[in-house]
C-alpha positions as CSV (number, residue, x, y, z in Angstrom):
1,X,-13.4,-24.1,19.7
2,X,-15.2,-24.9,22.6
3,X,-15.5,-28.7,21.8
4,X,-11.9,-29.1,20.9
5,X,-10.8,-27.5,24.1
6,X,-14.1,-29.8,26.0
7,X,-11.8,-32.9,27.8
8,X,-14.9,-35.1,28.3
9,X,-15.7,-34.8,24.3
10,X,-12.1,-34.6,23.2
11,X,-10.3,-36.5,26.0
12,X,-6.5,-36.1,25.6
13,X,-6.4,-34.8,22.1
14,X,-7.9,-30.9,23.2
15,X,-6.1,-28.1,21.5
16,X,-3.0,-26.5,22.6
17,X,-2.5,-22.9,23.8
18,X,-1.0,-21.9,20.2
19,X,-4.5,-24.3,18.4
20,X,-6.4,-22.0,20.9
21,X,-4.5,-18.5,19.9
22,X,-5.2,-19.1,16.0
23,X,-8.5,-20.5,16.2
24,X,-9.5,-17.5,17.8
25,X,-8.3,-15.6,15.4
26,X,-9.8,-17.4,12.5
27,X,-13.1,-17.0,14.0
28,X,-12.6,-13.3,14.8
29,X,-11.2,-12.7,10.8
30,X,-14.4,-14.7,9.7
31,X,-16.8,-13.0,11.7
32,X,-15.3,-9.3,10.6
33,X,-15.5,-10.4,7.0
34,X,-19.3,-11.6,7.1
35,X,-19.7,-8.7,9.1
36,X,-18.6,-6.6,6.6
37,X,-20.5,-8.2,3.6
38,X,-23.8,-7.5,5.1
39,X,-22.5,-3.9,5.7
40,X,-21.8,-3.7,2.1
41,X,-25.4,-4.8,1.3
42,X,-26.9,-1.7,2.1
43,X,-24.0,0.7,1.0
């Protein structure tokens, strides 16, 4: 996320606000769901 939204990498092709919105969330779903398969290791 932080490349694609990085001008001097990406020029004039960095994500949009809506790219930015579900990116975010995709990250945040990911990050839960690892989070919970490592809590289910020990449970």
């Amino acid at each position: 996320m932080l490349m694609t939204n990085n001008r001097g990498i990406m020029g004039d092709r960095v994500n949009s606000t809506a790219m930015n919105v579900l990116g975010w969330i995709t990250i945040a779903f990911v990050f839960a769901a690892s989070a919970g398969l490592v809590v289910s290791w020990f449970l």
